[in-house]
PDB file of N, H, CA, C and O in Angstrom:
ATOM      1  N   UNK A   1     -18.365 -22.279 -17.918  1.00  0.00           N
ATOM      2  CA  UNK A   1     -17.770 -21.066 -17.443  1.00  0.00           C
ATOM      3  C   UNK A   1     -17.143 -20.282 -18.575  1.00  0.00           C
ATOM      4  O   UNK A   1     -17.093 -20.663 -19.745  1.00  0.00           O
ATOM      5  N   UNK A   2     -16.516 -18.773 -17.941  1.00  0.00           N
ATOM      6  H   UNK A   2     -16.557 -18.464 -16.991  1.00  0.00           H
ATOM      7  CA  UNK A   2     -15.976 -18.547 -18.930  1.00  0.00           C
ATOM      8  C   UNK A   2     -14.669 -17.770 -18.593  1.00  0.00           C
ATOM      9  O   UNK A   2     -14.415 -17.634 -17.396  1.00  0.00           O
ATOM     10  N   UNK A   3     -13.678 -17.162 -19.653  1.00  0.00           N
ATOM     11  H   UNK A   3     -13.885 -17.272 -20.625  1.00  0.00           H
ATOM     12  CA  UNK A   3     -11.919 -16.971 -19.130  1.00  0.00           C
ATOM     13  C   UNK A   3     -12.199 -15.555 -19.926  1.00  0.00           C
ATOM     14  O   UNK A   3     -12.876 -15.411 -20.944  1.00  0.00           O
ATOM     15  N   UNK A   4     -11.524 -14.602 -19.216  1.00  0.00           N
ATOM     16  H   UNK A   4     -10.973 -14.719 -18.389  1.00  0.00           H
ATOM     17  CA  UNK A   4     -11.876 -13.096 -19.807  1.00  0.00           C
ATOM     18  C   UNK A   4     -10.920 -12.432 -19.150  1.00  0.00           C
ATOM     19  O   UNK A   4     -10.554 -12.829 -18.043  1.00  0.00           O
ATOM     20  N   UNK A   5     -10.271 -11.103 -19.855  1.00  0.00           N
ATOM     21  H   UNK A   5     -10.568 -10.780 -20.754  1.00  0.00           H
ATOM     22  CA  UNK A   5      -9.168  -9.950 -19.497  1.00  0.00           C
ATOM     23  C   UNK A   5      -9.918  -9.048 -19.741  1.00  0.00           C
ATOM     24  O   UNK A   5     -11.026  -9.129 -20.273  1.00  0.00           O
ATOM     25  N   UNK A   6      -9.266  -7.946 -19.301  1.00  0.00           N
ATOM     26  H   UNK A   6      -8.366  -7.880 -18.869  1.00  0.00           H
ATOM     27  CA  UNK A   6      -9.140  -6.259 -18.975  1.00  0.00           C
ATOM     28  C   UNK A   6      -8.007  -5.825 -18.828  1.00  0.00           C
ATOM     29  O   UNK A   6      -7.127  -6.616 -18.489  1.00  0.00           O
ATOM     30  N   UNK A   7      -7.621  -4.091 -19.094  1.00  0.00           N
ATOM     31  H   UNK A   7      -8.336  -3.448 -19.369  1.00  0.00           H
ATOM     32  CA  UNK A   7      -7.001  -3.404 -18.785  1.00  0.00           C
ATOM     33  C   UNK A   7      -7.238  -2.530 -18.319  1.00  0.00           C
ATOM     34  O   UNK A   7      -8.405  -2.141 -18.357  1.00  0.00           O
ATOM     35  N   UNK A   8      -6.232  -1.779 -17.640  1.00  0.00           N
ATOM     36  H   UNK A   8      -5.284  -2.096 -17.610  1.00  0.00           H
ATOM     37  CA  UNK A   8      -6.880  -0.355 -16.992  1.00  0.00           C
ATOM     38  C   UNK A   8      -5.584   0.077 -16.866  1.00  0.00           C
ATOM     39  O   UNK A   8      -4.678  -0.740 -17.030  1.00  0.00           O
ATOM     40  N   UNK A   9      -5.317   1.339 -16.575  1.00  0.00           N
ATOM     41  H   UNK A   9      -6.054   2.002 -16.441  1.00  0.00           H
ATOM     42  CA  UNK A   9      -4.027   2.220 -16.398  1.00  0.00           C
ATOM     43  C   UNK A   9      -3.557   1.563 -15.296  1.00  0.00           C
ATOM     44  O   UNK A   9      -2.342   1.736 -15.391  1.00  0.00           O
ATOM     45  N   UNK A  10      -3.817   0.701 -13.977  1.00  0.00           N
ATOM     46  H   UNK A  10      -4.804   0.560 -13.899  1.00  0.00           H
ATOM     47  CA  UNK A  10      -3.218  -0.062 -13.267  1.00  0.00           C
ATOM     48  C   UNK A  10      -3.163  -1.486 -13.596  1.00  0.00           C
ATOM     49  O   UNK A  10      -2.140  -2.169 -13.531  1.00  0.00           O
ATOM     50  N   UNK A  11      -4.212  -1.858 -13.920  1.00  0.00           N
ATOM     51  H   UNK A  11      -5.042  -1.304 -13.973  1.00  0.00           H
ATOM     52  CA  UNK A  11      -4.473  -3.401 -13.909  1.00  0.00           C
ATOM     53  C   UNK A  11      -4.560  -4.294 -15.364  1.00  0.00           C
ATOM     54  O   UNK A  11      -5.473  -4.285 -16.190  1.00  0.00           O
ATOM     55  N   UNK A  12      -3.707  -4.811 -15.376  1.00  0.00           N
ATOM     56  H   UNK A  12      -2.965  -4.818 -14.706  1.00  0.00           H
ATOM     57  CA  UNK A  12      -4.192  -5.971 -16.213  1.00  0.00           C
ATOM     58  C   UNK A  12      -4.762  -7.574 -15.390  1.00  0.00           C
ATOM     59  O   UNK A  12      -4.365  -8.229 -14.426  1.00  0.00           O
ATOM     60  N   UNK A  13      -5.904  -7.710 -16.411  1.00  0.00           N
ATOM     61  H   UNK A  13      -6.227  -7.179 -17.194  1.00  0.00           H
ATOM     62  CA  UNK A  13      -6.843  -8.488 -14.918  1.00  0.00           C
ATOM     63  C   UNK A  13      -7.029  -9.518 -15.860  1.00  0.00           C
ATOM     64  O   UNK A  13      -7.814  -9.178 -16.744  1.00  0.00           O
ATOM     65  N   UNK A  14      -6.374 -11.185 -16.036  1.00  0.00           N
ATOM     66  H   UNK A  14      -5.736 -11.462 -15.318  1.00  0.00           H
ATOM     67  CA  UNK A  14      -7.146 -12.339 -16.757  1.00  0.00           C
ATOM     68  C   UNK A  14      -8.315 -12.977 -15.503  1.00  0.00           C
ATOM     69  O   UNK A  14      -8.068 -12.861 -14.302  1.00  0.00           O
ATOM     70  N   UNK A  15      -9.065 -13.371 -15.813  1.00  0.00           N
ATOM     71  H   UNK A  15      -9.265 -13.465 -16.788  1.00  0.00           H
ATOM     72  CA  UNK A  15     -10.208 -14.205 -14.759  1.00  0.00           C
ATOM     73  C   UNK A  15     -10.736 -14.730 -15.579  1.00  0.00           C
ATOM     74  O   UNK A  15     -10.646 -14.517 -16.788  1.00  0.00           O
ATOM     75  N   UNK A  16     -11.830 -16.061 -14.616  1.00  0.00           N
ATOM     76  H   UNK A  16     -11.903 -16.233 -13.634  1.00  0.00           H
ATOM     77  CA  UNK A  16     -12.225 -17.165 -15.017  1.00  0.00           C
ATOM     78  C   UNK A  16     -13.495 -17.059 -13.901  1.00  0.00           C
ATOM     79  O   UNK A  16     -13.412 -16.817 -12.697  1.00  0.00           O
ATOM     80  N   UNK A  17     -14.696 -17.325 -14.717  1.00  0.00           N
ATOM     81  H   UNK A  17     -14.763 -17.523 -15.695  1.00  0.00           H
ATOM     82  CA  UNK A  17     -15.812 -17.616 -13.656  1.00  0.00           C
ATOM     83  C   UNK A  17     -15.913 -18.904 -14.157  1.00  0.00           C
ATOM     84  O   UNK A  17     -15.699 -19.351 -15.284  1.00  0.00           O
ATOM     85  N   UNK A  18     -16.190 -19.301 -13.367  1.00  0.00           N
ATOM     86  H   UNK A  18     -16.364 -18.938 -12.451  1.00  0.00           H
ATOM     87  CA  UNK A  18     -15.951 -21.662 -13.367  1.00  0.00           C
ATOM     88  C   UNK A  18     -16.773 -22.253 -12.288  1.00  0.00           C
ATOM     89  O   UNK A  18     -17.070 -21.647 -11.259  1.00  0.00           O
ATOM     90  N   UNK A  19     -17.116 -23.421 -12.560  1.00  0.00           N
ATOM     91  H   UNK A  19     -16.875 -23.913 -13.396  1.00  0.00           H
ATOM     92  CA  UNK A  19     -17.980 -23.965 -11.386  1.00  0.00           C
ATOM     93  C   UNK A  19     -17.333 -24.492 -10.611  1.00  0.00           C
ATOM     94  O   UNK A  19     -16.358 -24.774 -11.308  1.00  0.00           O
ATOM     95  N   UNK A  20     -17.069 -24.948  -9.422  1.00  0.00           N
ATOM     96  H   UNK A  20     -17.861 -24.719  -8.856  1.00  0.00           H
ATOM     97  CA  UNK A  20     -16.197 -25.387  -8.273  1.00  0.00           C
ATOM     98  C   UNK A  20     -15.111 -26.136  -9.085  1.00  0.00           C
ATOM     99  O   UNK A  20     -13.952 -25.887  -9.415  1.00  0.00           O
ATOM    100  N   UNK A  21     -16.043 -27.237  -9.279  1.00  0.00           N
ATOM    101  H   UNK A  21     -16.985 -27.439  -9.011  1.00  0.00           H
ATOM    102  CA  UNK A  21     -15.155 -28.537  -9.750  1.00  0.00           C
ATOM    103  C   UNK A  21     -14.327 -28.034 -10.586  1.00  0.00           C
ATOM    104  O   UNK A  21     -13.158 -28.408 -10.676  1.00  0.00           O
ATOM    105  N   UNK A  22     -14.851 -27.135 -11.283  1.00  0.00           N
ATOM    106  H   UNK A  22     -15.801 -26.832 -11.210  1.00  0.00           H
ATOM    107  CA  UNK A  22     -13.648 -26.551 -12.368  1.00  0.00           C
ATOM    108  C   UNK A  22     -12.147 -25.328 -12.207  1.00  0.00           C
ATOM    109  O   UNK A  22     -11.766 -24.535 -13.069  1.00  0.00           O
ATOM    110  N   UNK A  23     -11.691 -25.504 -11.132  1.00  0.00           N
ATOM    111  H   UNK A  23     -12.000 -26.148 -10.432  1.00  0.00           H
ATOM    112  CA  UNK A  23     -11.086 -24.255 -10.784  1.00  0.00           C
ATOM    113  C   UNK A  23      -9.765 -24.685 -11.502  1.00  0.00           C
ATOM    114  O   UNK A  23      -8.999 -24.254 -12.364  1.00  0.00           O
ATOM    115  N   UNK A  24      -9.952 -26.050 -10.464  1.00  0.00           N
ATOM    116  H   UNK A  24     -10.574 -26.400  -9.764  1.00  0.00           H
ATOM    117  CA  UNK A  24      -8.615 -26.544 -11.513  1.00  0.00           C
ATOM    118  C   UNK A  24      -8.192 -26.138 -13.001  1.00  0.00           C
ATOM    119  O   UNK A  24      -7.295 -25.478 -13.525  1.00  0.00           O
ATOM    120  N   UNK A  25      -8.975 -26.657 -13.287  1.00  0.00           N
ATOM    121  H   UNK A  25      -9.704 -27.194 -12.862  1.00  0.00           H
ATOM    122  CA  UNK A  25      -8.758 -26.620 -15.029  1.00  0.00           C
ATOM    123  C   UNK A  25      -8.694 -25.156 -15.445  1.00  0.00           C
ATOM    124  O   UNK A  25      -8.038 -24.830 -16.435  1.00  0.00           O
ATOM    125  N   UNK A  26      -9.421 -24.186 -14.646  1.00  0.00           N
ATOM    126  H   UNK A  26      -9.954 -24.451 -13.842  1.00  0.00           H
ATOM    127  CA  UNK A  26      -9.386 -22.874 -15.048  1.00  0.00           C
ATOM    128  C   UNK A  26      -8.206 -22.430 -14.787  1.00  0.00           C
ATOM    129  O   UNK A  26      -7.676 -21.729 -15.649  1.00  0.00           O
ATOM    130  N   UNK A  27      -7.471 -22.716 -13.523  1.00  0.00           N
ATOM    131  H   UNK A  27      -7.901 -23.285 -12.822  1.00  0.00           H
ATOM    132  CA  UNK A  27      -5.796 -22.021 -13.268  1.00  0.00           C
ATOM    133  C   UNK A  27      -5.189 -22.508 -13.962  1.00  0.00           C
ATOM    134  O   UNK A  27      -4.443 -21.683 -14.489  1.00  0.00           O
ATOM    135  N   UNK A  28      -4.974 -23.921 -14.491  1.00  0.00           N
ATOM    136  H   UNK A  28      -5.581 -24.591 -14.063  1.00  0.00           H
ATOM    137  CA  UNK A  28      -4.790 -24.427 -15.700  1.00  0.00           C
ATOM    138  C   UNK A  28      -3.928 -23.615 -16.931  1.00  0.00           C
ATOM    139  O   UNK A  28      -2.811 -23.355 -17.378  1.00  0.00           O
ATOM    140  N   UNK A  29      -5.562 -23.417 -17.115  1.00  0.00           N
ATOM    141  H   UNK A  29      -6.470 -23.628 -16.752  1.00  0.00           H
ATOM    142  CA  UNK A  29      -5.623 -22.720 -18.193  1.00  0.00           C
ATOM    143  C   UNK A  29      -5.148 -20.995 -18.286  1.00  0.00           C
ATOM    144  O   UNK A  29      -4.825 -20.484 -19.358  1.00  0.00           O
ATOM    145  N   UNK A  30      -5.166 -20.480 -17.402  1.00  0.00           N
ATOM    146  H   UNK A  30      -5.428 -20.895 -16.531  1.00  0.00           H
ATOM    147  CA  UNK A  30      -4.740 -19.098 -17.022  1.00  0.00           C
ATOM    148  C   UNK A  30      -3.632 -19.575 -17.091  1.00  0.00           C
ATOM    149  O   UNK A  30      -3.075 -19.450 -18.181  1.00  0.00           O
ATOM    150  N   UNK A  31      -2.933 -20.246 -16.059  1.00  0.00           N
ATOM    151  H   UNK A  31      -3.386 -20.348 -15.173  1.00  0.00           H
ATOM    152  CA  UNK A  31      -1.134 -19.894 -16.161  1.00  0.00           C
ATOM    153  C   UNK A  31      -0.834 -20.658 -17.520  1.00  0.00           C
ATOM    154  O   UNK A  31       0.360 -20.932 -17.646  1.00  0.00           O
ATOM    155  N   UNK A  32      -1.513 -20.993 -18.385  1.00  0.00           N
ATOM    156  H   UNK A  32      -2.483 -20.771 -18.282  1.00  0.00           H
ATOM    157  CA  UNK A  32      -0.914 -21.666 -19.695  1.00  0.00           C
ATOM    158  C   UNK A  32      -0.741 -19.980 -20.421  1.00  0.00           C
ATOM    159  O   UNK A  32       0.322 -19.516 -20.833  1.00  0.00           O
ATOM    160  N   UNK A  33      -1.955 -19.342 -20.428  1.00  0.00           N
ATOM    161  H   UNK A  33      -2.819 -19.719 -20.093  1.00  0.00           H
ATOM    162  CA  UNK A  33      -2.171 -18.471 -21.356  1.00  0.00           C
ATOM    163  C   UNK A  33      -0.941 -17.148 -20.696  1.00  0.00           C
ATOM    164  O   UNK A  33      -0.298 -16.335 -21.360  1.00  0.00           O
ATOM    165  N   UNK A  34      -0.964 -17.379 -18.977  1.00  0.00           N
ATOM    166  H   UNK A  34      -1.487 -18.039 -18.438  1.00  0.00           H
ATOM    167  CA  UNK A  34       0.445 -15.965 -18.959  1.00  0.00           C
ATOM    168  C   UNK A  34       2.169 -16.962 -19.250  1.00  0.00           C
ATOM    169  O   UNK A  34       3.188 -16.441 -19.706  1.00  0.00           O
ATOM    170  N   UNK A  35       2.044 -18.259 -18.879  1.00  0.00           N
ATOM    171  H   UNK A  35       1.216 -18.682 -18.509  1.00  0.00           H
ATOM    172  CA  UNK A  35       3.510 -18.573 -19.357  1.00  0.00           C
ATOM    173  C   UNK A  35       3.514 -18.884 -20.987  1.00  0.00           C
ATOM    174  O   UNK A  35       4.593 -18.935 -21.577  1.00  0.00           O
ATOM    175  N   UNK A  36       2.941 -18.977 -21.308  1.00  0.00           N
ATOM    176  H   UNK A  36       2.065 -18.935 -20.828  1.00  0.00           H
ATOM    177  CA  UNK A  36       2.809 -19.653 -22.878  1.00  0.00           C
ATOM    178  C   UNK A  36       2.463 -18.965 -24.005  1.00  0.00           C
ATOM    179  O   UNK A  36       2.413 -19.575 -25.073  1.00  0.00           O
ATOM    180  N   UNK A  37       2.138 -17.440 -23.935  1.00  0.00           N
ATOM    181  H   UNK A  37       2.179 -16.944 -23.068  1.00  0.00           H
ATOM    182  CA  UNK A  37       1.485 -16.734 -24.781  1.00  0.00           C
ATOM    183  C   UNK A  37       2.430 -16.499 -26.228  1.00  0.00           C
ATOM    184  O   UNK A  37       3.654 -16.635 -26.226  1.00  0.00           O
ATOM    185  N   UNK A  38       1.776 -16.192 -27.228  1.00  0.00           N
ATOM    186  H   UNK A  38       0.782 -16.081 -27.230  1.00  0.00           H
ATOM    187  CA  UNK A  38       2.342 -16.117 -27.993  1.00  0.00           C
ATOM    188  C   UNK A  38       1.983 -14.844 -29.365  1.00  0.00           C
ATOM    189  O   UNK A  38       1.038 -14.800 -30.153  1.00  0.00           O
ATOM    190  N   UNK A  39       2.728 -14.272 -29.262  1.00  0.00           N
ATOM    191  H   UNK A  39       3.496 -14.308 -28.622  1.00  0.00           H
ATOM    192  CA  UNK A  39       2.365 -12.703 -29.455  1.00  0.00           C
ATOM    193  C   UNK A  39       2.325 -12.621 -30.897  1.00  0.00           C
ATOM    194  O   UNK A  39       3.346 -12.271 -31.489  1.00  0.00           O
ATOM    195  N   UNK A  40       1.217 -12.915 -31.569  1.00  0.00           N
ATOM    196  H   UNK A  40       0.387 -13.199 -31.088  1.00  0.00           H
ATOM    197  CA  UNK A  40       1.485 -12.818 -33.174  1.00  0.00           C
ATOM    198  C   UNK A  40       0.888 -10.856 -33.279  1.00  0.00           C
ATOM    199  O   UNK A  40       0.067 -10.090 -32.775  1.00  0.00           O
ATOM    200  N   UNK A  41       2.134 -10.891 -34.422  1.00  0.00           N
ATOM    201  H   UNK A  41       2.802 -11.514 -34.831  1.00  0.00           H
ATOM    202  CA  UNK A  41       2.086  -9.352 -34.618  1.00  0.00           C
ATOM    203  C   UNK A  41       1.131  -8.884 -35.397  1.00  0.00           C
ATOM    204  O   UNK A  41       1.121  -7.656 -35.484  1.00  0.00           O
ATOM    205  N   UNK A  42       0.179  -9.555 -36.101  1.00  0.00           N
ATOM    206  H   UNK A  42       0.187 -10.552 -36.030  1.00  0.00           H
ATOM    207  CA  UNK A  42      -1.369  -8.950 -36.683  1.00  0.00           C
ATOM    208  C   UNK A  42      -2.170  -8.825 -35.789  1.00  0.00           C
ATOM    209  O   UNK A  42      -3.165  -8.123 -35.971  1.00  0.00           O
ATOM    210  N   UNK A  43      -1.943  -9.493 -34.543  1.00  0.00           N
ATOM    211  H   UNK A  43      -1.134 -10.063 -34.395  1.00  0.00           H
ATOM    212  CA  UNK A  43      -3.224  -9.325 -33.984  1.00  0.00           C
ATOM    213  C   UNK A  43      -2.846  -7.807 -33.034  1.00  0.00           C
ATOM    214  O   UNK A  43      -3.557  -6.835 -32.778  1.00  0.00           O
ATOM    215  N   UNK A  44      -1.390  -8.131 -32.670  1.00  0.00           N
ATOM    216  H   UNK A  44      -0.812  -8.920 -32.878  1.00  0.00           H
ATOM    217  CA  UNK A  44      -1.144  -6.866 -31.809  1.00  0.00           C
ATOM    218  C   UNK A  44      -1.568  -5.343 -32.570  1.00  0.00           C
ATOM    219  O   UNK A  44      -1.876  -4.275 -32.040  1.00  0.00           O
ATOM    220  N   UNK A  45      -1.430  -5.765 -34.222  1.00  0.00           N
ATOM    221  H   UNK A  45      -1.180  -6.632 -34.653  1.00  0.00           H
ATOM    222  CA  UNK A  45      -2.140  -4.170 -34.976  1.00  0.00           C
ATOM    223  C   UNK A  45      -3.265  -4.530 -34.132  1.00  0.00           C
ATOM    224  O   UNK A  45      -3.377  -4.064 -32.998  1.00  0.00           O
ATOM    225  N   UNK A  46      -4.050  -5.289 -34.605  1.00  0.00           N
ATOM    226  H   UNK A  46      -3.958  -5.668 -35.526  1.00  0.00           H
ATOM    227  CA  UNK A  46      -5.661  -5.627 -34.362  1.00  0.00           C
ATOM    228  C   UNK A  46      -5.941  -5.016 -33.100  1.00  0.00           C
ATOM    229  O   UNK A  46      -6.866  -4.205 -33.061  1.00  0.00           O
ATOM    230  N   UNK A  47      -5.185  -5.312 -31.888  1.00  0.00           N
ATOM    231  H   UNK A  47      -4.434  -5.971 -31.919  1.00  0.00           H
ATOM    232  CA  UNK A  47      -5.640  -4.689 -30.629  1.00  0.00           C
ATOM    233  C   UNK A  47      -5.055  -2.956 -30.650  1.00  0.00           C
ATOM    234  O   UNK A  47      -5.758  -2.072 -30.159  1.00  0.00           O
ATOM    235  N   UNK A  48      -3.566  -2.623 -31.343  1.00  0.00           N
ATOM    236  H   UNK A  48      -2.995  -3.341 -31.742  1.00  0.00           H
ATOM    237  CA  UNK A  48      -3.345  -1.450 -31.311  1.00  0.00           C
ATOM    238  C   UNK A  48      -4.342  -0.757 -31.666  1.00  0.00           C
ATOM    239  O   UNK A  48      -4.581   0.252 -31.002  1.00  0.00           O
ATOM    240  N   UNK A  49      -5.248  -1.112 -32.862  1.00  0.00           N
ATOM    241  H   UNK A  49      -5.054  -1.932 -33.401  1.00  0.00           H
ATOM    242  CA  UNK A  49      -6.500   0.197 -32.836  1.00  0.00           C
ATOM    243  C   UNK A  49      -7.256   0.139 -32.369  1.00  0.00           C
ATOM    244  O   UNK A  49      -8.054   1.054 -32.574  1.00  0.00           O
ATOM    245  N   UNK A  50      -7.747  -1.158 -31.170  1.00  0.00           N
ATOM    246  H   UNK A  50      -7.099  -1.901 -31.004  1.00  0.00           H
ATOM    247  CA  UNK A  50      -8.654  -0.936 -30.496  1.00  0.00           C
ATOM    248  C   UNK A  50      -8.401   0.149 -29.487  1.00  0.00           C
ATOM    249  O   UNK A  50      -9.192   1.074 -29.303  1.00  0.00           O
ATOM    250  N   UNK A  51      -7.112  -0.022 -28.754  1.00  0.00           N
ATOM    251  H   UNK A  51      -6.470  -0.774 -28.904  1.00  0.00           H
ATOM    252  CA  UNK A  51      -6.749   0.685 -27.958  1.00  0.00           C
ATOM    253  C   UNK A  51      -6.550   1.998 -28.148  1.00  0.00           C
ATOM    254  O   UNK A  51      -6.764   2.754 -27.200  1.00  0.00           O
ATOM    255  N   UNK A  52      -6.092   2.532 -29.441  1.00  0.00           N
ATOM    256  H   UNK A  52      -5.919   1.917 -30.210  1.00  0.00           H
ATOM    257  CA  UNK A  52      -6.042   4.089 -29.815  1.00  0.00           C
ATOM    258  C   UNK A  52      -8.131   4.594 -30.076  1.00  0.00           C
ATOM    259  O   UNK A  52      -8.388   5.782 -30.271  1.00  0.00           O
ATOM    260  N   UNK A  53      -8.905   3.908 -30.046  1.00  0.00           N
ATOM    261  H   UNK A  53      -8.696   2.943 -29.888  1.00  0.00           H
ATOM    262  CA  UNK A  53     -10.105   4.186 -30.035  1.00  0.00           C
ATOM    263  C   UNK A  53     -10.379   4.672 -29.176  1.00  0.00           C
ATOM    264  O   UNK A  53     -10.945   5.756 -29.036  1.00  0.00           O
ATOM    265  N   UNK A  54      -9.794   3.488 -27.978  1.00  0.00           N
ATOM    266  H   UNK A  54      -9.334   2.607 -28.092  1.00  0.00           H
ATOM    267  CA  UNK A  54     -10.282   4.250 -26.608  1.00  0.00           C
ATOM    268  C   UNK A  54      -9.732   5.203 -25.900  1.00  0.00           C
ATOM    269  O   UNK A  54     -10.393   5.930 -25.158  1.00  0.00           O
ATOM    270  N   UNK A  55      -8.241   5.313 -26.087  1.00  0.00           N
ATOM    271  H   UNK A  55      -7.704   4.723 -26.690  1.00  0.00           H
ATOM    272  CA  UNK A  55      -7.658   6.194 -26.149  1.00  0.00           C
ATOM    273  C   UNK A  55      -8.646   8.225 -26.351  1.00  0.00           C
ATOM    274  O   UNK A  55      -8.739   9.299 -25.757  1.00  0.00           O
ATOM    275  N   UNK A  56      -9.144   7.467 -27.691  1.00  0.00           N
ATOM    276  H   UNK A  56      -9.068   6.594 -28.174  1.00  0.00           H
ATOM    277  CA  UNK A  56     -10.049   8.701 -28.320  1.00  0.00           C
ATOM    278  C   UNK A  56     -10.884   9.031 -27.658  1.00  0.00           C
ATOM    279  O   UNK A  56     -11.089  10.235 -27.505  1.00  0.00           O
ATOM    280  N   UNK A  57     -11.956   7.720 -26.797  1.00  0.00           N
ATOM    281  H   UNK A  57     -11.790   6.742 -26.921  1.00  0.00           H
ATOM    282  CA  UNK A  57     -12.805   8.064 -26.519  1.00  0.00           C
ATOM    283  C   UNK A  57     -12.465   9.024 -25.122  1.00  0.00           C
ATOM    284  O   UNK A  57     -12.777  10.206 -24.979  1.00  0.00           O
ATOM    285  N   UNK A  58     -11.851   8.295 -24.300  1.00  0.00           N
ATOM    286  H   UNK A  58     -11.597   7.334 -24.416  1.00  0.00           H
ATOM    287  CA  UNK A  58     -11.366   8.855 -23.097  1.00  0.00           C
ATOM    288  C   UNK A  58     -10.997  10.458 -22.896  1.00  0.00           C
ATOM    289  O   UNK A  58     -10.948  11.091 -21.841  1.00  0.00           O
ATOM    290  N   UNK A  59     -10.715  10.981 -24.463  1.00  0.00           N
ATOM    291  H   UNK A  59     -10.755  10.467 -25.320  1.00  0.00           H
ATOM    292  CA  UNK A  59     -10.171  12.058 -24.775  1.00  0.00           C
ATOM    293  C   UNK A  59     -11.365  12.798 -25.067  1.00  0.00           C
ATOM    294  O   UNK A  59     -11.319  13.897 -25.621  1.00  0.00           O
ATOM    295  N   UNK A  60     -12.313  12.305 -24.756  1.00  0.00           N
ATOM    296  H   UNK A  60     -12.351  11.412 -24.306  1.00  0.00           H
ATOM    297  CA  UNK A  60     -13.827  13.222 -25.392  1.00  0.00           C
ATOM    298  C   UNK A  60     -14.289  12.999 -23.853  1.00  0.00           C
ATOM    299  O   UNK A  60     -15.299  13.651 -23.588  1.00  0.00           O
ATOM    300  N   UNK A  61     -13.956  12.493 -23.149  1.00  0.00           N
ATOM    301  H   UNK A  61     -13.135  11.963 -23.364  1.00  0.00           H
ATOM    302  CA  UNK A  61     -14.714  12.170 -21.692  1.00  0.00           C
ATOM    303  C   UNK A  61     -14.568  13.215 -20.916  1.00  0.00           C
ATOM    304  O   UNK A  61     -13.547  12.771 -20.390  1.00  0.00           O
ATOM    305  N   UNK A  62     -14.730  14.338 -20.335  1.00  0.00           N
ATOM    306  H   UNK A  62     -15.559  14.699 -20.762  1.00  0.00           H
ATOM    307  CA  UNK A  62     -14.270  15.299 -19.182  1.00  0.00           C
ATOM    308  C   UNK A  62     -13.679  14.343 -17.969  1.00  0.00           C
ATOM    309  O   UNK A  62     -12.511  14.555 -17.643  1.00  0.00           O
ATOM    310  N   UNK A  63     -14.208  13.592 -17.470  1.00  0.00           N
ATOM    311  H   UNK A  63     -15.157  13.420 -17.735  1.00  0.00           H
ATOM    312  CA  UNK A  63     -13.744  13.100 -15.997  1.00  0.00           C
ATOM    313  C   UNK A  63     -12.531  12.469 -16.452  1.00  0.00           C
ATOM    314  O   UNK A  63     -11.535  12.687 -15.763  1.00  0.00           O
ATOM    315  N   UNK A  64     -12.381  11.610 -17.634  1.00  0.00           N
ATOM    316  H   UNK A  64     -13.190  11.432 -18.194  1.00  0.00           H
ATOM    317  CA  UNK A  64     -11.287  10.716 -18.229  1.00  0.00           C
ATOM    318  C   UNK A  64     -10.008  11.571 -18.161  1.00  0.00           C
ATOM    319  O   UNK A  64      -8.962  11.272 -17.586  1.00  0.00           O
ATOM    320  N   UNK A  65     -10.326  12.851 -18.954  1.00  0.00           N
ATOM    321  H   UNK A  65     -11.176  13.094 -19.420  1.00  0.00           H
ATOM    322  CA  UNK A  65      -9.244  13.903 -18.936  1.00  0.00           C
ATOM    323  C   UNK A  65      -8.816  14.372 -17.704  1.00  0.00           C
ATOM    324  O   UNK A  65      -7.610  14.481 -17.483  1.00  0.00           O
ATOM    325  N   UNK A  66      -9.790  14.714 -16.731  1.00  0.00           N
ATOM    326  H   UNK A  66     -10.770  14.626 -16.910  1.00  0.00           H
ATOM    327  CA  UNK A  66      -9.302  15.549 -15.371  1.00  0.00           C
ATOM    328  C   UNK A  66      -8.403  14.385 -14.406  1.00  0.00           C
ATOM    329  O   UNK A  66      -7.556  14.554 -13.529  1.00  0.00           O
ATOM    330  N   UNK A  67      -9.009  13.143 -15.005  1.00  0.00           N
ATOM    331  H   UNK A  67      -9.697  13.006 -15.717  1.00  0.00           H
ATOM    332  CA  UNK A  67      -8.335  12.026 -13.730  1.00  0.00           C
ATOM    333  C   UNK A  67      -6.777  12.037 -14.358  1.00  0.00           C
ATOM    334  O   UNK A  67      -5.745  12.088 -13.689  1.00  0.00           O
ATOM    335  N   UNK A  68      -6.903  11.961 -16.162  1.00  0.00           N
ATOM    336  H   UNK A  68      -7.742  11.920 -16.706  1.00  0.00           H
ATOM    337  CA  UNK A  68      -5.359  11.898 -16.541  1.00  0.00           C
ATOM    338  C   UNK A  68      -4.478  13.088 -16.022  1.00  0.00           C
ATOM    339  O   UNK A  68      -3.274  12.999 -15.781  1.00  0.00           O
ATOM    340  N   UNK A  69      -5.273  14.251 -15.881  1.00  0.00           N
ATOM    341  H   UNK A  69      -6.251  14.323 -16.077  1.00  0.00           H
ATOM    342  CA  UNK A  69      -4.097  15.325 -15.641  1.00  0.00           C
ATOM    343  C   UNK A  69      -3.767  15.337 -14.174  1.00  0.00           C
ATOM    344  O   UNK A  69      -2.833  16.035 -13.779  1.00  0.00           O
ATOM    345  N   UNK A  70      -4.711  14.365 -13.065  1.00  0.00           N
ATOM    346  H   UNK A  70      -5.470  13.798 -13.385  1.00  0.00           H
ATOM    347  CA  UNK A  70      -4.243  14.457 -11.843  1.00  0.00           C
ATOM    348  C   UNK A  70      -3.346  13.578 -11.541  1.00  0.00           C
ATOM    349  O   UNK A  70      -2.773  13.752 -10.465  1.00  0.00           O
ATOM    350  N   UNK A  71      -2.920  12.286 -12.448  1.00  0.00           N
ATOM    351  H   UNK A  71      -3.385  12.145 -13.322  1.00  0.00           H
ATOM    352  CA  UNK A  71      -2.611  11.241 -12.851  1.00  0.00           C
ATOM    353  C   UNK A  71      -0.866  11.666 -12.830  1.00  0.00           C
ATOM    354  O   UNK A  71      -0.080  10.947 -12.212  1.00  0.00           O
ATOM    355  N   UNK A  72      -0.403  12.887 -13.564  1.00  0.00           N
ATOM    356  H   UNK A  72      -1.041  13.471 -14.066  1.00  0.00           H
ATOM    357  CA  UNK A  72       0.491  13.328 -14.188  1.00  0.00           C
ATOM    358  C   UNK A  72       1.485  13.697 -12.982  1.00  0.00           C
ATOM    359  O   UNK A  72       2.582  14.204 -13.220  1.00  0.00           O
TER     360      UNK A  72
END
């Protein structure tokens, strides 16, 4: 299986697709990674420019823009 996040202007989403037997080990492993995390500050640059990318891109999108200004 495998353990994967997202964001979105509402949601922050961790999930796990796992085979039965494995759920266990997958919640496991999820509530390790939201009680236990550990925030090293290179990586948070590392994700800050991912996020100002998309930021960018969203800003070249027409629908991206019209949803932010209805958003407001």
């Amino acid at each position: 299986g495998f353990i994967n996040a997202y964001t979105s202007r509402e949601v922050t989403a961790y999930y796990a697709r796992v085979l039965q037997n494995d759920v266990p080990m997958a919640f496991d492993i999820l509530a390790d990674i939201l009680q236990n995390s550990i925030l090293d500050a290179k990586e948070i640059e590392i994700e800050r420019g991912v996020i100002l990318q998309e930021i960018g891109q969203s800003l070249d999108t027409p629908d991206d823009v019209i949803f932010d200004w209805l958003q407001e």
